[in-house]
N, CA, C and O atoms as a GROMACS GRO file, in nm:
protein
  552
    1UNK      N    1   0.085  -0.118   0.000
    1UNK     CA    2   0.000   0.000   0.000
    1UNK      C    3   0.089   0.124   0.000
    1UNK      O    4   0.188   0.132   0.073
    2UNK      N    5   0.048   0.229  -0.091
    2UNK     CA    6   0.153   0.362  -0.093
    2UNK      C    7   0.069   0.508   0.009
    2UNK      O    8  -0.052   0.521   0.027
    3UNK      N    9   0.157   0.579   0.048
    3UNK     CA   10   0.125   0.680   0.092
    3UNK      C   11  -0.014   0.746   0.043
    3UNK      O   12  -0.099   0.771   0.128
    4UNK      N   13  -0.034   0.769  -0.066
    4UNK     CA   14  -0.105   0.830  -0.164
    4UNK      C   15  -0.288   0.759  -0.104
    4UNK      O   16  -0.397   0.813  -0.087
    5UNK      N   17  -0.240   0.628  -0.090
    5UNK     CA   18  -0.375   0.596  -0.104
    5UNK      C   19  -0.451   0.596   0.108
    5UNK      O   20  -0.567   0.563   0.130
    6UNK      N   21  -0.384   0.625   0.191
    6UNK     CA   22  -0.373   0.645   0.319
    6UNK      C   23  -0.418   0.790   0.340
    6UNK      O   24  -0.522   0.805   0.404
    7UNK      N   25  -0.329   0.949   0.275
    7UNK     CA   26  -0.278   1.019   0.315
    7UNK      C   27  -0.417   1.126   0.323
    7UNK      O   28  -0.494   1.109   0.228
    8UNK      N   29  -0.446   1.198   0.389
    8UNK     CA   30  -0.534   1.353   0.400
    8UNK      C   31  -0.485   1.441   0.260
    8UNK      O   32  -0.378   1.501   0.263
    9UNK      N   33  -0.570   1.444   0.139
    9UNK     CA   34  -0.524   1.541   0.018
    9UNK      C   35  -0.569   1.667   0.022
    9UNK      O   36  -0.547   1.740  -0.074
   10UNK      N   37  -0.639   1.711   0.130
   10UNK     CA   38  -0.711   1.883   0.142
   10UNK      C   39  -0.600   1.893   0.242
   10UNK      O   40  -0.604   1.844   0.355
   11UNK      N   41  -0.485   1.971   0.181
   11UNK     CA   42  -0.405   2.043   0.266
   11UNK      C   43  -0.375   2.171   0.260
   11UNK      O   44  -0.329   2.232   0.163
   12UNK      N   45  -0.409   2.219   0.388
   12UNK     CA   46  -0.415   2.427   0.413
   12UNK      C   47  -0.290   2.458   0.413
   12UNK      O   48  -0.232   2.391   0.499
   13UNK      N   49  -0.184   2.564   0.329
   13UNK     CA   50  -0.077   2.563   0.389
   13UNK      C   51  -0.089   2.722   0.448
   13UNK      O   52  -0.164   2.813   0.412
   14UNK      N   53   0.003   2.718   0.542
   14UNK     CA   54   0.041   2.836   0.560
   14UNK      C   55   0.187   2.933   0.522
   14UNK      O   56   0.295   2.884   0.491
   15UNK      N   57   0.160   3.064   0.533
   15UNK     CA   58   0.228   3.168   0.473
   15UNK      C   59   0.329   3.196   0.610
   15UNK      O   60   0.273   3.237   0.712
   16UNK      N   61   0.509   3.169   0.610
   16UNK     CA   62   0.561   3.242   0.670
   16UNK      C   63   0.561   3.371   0.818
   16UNK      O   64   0.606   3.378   0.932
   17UNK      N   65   0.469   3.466   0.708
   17UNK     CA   66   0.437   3.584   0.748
   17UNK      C   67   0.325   3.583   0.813
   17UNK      O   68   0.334   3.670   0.900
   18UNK      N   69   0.226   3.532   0.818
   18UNK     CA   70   0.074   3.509   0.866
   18UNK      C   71   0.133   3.490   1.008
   18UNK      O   72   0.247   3.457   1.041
   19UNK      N   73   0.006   3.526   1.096
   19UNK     CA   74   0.012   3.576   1.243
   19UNK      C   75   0.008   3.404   1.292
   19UNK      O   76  -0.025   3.314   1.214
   20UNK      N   77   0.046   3.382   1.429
   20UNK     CA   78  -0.028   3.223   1.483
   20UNK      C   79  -0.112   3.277   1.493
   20UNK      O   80  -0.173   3.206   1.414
   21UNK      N   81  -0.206   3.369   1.531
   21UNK     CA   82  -0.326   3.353   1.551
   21UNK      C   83  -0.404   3.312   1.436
   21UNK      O   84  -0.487   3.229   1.473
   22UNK      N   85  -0.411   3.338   1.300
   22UNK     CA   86  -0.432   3.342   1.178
   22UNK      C   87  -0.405   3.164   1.169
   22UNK      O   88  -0.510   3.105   1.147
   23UNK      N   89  -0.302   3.088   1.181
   23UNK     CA   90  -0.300   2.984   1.158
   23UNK      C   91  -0.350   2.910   1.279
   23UNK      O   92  -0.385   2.792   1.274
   24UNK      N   93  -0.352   2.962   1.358
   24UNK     CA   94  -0.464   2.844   1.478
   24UNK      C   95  -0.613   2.878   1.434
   24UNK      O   96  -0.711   2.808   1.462
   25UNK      N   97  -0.614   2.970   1.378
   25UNK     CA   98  -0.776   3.017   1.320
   25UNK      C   99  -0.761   2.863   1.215
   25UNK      O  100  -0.815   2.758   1.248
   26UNK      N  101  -0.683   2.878   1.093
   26UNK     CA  102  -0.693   2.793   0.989
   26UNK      C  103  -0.667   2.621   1.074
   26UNK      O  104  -0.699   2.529   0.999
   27UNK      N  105  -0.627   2.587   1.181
   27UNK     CA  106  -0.597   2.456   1.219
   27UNK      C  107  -0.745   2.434   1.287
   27UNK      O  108  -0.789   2.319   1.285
   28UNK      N  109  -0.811   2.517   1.335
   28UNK     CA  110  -0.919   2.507   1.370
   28UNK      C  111  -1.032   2.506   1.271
   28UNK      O  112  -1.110   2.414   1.297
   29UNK      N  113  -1.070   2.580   1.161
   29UNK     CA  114  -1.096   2.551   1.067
   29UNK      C  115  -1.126   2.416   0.960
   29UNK      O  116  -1.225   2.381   0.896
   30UNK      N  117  -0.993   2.363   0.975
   30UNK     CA  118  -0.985   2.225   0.885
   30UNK      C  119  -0.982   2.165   0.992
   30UNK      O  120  -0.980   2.044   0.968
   31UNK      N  121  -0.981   2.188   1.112
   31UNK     CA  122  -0.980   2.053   1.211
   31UNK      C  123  -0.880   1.991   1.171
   31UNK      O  124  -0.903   1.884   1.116
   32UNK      N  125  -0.725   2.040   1.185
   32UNK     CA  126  -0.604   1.970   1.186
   32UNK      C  127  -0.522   2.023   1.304
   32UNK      O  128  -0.560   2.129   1.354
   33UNK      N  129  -0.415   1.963   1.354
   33UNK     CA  130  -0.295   1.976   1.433
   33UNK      C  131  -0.178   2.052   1.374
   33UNK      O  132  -0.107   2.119   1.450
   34UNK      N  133  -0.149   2.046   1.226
   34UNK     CA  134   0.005   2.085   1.123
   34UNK      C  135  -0.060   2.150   1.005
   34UNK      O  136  -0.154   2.118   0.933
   35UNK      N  137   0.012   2.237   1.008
   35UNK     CA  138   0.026   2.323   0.873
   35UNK      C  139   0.130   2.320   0.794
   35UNK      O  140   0.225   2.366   0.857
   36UNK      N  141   0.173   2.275   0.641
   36UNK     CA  142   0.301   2.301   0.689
   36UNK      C  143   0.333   2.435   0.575
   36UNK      O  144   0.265   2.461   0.475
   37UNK      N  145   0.431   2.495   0.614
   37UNK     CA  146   0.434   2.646   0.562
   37UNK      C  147   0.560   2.648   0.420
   37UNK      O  148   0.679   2.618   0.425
   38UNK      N  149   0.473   2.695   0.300
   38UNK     CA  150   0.506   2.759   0.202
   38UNK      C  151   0.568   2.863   0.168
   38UNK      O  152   0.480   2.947   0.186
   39UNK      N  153   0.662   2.923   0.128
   39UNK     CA  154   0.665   3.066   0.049
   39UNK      C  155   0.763   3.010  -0.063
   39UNK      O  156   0.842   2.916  -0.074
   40UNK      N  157   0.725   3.100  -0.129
   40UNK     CA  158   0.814   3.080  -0.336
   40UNK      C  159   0.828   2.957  -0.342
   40UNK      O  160   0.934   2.894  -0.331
   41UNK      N  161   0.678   2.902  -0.368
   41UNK     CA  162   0.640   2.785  -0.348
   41UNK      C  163   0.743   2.667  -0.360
   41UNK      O  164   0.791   2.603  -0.454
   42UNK      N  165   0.752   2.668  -0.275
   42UNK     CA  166   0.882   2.574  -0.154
   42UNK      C  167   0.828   2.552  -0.089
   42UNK      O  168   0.735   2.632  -0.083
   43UNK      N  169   0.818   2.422   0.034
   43UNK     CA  170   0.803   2.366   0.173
   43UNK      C  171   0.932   2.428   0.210
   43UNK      O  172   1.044   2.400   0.167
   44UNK      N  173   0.886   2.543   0.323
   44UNK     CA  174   0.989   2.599   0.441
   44UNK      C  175   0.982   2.559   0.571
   44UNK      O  176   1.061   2.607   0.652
   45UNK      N  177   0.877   2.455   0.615
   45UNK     CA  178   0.873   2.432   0.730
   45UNK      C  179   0.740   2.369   0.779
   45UNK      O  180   0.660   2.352   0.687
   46UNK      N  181   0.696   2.330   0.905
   46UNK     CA  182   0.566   2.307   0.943
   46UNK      C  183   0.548   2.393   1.089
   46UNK      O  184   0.638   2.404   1.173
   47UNK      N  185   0.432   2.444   1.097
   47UNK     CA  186   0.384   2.438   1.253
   47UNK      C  187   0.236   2.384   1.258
   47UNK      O  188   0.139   2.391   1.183
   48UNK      N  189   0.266   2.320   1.401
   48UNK     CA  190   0.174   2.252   1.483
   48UNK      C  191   0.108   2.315   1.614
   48UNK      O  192   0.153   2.411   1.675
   49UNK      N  193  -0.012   2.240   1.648
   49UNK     CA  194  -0.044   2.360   1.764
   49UNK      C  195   0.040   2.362   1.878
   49UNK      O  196   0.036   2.451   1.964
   50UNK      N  197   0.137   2.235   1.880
   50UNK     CA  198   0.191   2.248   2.018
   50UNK      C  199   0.339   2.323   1.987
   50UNK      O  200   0.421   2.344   2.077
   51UNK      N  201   0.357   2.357   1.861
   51UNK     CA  202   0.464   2.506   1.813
   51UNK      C  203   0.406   2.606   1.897
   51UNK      O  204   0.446   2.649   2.004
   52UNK      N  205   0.276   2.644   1.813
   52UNK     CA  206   0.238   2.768   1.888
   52UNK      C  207   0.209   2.773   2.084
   52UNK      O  208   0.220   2.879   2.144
   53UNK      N  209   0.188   2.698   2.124
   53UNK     CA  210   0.136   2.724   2.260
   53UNK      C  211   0.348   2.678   2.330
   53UNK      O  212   0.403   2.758   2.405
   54UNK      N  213   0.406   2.575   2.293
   54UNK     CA  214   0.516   2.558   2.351
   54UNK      C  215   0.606   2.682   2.309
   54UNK      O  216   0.649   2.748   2.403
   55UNK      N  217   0.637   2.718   2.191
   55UNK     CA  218   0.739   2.806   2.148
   55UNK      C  219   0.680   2.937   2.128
   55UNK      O  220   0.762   3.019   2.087
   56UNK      N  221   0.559   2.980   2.145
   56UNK     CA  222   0.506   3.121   2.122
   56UNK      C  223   0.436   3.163   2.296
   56UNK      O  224   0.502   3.205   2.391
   57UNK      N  225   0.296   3.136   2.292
   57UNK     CA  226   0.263   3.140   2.423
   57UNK      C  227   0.308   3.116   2.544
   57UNK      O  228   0.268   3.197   2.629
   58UNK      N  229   0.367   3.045   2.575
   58UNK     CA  230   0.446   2.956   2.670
   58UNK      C  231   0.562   3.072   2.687
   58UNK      O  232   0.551   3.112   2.803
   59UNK      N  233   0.639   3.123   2.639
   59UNK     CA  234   0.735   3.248   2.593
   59UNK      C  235   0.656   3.389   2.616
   59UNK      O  236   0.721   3.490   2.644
   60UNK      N  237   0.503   3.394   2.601
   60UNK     CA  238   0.491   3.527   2.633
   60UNK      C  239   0.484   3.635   2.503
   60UNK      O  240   0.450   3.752   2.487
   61UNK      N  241   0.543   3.509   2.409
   61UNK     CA  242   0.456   3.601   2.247
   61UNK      C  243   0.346   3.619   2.226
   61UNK      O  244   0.275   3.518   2.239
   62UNK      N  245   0.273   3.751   2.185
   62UNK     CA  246   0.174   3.780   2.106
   62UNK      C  247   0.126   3.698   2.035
   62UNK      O  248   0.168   3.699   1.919
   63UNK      N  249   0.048   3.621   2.063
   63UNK     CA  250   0.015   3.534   1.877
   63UNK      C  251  -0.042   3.649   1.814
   63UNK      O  252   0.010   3.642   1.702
   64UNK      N  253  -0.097   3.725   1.812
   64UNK     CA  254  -0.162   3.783   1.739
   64UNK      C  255  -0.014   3.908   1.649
   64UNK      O  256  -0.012   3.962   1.538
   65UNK      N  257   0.054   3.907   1.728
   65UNK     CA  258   0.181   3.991   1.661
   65UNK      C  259   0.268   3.913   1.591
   65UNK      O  260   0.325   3.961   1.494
   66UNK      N  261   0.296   3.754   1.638
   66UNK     CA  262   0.408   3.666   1.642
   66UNK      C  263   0.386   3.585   1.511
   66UNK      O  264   0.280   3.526   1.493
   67UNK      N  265   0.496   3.582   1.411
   67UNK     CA  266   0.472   3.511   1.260
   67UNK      C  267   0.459   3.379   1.306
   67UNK      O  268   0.481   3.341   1.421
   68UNK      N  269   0.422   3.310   1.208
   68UNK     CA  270   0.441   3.179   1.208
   68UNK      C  271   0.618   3.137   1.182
   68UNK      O  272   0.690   3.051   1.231
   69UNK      N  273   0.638   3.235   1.091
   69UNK     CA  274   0.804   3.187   1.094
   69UNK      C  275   0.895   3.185   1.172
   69UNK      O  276   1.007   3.134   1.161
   70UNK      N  277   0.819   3.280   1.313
   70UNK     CA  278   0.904   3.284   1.437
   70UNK      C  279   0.892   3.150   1.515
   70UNK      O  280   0.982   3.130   1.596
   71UNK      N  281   0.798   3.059   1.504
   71UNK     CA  282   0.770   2.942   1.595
   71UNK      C  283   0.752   2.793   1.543
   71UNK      O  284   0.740   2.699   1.621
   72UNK      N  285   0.750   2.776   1.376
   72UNK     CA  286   0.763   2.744   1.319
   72UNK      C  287   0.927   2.604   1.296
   72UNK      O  288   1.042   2.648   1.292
   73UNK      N  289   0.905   2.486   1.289
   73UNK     CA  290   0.991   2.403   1.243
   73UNK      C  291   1.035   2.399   1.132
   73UNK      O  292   0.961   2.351   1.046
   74UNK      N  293   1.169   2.447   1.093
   74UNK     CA  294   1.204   2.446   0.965
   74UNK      C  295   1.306   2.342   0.911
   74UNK      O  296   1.368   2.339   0.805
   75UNK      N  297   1.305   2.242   1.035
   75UNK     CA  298   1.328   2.093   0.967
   75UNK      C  299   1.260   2.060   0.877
   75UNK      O  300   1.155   2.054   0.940
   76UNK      N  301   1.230   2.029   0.765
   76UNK     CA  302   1.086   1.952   0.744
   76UNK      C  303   1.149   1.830   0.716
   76UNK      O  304   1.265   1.801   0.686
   77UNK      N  305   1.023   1.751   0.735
   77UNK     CA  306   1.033   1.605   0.753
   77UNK      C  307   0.913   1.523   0.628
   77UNK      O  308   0.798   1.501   0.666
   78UNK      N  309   0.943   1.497   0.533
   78UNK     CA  310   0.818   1.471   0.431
   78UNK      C  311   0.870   1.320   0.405
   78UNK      O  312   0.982   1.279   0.434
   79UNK      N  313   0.761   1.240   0.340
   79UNK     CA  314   0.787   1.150   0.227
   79UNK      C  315   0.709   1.176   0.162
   79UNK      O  316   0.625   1.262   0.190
   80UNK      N  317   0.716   1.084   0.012
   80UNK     CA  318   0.667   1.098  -0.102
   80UNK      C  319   0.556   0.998  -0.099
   80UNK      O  320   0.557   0.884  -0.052
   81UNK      N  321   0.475   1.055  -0.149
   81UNK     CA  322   0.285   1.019  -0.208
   81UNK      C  323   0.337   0.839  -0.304
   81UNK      O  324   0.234   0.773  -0.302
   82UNK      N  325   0.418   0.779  -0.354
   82UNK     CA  326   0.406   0.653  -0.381
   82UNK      C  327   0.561   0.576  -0.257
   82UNK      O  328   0.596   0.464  -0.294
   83UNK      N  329   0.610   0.610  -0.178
   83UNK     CA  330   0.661   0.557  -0.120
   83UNK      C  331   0.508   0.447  -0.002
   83UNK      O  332   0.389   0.473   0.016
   84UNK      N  333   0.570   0.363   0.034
   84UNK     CA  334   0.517   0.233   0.108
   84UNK      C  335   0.458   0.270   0.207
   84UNK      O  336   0.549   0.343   0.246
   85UNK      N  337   0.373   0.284   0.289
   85UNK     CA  338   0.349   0.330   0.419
   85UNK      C  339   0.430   0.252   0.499
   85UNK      O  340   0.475   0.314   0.595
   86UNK      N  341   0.470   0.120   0.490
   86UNK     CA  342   0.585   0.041   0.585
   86UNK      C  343   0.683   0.181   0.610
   86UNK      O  344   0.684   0.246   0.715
   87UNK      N  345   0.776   0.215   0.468
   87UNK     CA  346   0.867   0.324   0.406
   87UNK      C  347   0.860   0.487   0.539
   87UNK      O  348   0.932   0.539   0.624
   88UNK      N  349   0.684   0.512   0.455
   88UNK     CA  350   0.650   0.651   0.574
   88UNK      C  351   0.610   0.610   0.700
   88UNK      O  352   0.549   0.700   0.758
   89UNK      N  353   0.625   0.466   0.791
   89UNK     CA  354   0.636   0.457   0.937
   89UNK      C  355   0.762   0.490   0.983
   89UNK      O  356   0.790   0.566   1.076
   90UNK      N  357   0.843   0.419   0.901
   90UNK     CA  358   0.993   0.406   0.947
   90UNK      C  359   1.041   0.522   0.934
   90UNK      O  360   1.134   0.542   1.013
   91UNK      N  361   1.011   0.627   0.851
   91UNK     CA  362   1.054   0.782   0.826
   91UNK      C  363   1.016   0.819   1.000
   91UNK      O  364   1.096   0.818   1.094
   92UNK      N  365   0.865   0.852   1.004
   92UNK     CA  366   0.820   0.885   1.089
   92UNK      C  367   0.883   0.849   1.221
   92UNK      O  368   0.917   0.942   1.294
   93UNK      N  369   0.905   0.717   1.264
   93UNK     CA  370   0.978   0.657   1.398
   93UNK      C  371   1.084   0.708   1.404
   93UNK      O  372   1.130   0.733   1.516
   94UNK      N  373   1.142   0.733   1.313
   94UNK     CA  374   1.313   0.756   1.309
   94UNK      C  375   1.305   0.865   1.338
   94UNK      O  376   1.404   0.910   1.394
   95UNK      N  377   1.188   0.960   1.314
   95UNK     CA  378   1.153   1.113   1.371
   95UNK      C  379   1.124   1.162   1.458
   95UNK      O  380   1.150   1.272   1.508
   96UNK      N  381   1.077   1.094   1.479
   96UNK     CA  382   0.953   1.042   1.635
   96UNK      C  383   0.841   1.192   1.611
   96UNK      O  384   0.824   1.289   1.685
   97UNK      N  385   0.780   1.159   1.474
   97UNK     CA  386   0.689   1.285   1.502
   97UNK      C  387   0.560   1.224   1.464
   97UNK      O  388   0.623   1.118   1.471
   98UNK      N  389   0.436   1.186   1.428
   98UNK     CA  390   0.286   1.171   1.420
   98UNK      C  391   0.193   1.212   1.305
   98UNK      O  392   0.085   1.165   1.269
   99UNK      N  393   0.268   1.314   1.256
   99UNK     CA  394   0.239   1.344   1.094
   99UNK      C  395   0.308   1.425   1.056
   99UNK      O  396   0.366   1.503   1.131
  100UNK      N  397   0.321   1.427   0.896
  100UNK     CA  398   0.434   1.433   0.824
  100UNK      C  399   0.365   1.506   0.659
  100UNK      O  400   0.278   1.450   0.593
  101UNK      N  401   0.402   1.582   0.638
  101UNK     CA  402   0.398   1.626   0.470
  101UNK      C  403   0.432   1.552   0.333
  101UNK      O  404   0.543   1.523   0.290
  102UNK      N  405   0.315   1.530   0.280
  102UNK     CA  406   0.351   1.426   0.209
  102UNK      C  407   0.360   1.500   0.048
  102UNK      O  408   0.279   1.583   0.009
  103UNK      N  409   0.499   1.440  -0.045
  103UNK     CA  410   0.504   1.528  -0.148
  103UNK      C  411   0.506   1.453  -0.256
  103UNK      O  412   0.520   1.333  -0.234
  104UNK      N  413   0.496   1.486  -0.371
  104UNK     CA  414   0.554   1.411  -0.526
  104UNK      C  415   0.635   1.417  -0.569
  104UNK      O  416   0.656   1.536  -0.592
  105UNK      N  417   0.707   1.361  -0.600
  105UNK     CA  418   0.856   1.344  -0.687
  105UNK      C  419   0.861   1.474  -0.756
  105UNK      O  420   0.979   1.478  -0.790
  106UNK      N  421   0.815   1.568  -0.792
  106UNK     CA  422   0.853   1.710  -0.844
  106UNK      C  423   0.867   1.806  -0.712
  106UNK      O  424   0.916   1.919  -0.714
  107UNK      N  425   0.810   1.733  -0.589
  107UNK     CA  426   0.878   1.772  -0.465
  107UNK      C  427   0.754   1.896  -0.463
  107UNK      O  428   0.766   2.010  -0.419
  108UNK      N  429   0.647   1.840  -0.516
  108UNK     CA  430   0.475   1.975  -0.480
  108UNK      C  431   0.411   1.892  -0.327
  108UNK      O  432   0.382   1.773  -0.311
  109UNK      N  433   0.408   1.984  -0.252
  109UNK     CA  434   0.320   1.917  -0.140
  109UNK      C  435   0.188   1.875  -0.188
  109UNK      O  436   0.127   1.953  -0.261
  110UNK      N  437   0.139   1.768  -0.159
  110UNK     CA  438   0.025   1.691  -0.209
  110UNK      C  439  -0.073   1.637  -0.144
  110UNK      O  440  -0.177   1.597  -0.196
  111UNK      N  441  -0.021   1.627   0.062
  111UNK     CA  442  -0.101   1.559   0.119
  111UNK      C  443  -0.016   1.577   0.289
  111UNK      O  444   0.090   1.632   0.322
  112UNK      N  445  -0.109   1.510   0.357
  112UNK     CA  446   0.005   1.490   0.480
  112UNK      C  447  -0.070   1.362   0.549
  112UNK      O  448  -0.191   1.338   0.537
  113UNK      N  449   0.034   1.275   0.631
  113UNK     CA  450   0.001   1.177   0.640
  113UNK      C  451  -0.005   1.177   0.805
  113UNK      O  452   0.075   1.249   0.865
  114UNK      N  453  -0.095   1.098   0.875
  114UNK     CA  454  -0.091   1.086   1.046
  114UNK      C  455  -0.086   0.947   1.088
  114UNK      O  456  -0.123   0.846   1.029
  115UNK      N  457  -0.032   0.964   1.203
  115UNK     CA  458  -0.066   0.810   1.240
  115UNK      C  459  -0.212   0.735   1.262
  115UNK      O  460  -0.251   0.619   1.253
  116UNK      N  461  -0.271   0.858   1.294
  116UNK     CA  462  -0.411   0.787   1.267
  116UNK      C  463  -0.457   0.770   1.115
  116UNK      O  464  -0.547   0.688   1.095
  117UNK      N  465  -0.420   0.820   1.037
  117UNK     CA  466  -0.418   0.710   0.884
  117UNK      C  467  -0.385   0.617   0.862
  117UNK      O  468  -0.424   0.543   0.772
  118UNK      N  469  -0.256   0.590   0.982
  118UNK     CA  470  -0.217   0.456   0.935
  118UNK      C  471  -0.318   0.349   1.023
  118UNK      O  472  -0.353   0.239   0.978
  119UNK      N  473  -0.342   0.382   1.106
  119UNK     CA  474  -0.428   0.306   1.230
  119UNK      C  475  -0.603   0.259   1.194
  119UNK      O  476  -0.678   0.166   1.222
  120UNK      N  477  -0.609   0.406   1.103
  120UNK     CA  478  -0.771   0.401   1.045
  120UNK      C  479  -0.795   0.331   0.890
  120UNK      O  480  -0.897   0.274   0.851
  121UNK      N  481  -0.646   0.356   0.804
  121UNK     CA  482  -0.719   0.292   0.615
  121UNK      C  483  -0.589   0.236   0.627
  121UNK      O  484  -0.532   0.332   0.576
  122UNK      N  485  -0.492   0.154   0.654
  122UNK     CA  486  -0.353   0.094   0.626
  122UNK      C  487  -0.466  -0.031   0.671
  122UNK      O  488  -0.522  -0.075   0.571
  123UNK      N  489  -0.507  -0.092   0.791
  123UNK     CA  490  -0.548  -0.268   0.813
  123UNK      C  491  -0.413  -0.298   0.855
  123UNK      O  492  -0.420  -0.417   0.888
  124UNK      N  493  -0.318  -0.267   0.869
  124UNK     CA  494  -0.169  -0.304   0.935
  124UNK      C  495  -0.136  -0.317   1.067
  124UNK      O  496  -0.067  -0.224   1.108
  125UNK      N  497  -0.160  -0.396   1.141
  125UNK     CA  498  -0.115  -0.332   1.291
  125UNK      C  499  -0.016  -0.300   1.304
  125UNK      O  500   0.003  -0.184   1.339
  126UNK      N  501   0.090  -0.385   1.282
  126UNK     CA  502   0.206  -0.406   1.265
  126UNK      C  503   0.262  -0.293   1.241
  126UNK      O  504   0.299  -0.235   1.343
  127UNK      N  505   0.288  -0.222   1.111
  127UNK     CA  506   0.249  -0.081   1.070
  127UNK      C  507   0.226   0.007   1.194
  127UNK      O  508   0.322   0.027   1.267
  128UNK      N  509   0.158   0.038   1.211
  128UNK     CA  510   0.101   0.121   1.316
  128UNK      C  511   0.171   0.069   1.438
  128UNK      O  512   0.238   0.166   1.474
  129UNK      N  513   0.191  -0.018   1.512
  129UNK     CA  514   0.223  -0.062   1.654
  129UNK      C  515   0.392  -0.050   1.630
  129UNK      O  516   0.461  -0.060   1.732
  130UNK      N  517   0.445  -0.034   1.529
  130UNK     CA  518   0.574  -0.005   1.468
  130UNK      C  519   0.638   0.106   1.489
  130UNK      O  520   0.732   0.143   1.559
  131UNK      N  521   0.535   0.171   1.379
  131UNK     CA  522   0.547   0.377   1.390
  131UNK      C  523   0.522   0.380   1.538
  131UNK      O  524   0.611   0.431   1.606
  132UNK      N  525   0.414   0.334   1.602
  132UNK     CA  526   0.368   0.427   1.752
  132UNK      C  527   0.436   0.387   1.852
  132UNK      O  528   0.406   0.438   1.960
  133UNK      N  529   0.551   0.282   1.847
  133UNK     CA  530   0.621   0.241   1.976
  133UNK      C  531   0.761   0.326   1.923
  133UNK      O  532   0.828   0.382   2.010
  134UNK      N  533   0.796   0.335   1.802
  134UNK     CA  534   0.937   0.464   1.811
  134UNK      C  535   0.903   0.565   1.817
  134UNK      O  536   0.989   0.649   1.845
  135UNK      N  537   0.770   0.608   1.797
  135UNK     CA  538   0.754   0.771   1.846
  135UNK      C  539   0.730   0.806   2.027
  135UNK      O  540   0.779   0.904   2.085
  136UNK      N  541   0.668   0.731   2.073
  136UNK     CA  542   0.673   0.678   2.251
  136UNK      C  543   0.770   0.659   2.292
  136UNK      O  544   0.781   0.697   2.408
  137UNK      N  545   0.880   0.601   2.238
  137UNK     CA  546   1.000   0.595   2.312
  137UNK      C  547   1.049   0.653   2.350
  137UNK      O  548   1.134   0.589   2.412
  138UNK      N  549   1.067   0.774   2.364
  138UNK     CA  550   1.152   0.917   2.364
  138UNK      C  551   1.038   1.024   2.439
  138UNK      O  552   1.066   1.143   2.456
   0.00000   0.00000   0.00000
């Protein structure tokens, strides 16, 4: 089974420059956890809500003043839309992160993948009890 056929394809991205408040508006919105953030259409990064409340609020930033690019992960961590989901567990564990940006070989964001995709349309336990014991470990 490949990424592609698992993965969430309505993905919001966000802008750099846009306020957290603006993107906890949009995570609330789509009812997601990760955004992950665009400019000159490039993947520059992701934030998550626990970016904003650990690295913004938690600190005493403004969300409403504070970019997303200030709190923002600019690791990014993706696989690709026909790699294996076996492939995007083992990415993921080795990350220890829960969802991930998923792209196409021309490297266009296309989707993002969670562990509850793998838990809910994979049928894998294995899979899943795989990814979710290296992300727990730590």
């Amino acid at each position: 089974m490949q990424v592609r056929e698992i993965m969430t394809h309505d993905v919001k991205l966000a802008d750099p420059a846009m306020t957290l408040r603006d993107a906890a508006i949009l995570m609330r919105d789509c009812d997601c956890g990760i955004l992950p953030v665009g400019e000159n259409d490039r993947l520059v990064g992701t934030i998550t809500d626990r970016d904003i409340t650990i690295r913004a609020v938690a600190h005493g930033k403004n969300p409403n003043e504070t970019a997303v690019g200030d709190a923002m992960s600019d690791k990014v961590r993706y696989c690709f839309d026909d790699q294996s989901v076996d492939e995007a567990a083992a990415l993921m564990r080795h990350a220890q992160i829960r969802r991930m940006p998923v792209l196409n070989r021309e490297k266009r964001l296309v989707g993002i993948v969670a562990l509850a995709d793998f838990a809910t349309k994979c049928g894998d336990e294995h899979v899943v009890s795989d990814a979710l014991s290296g992300i727990s470990a730590h």
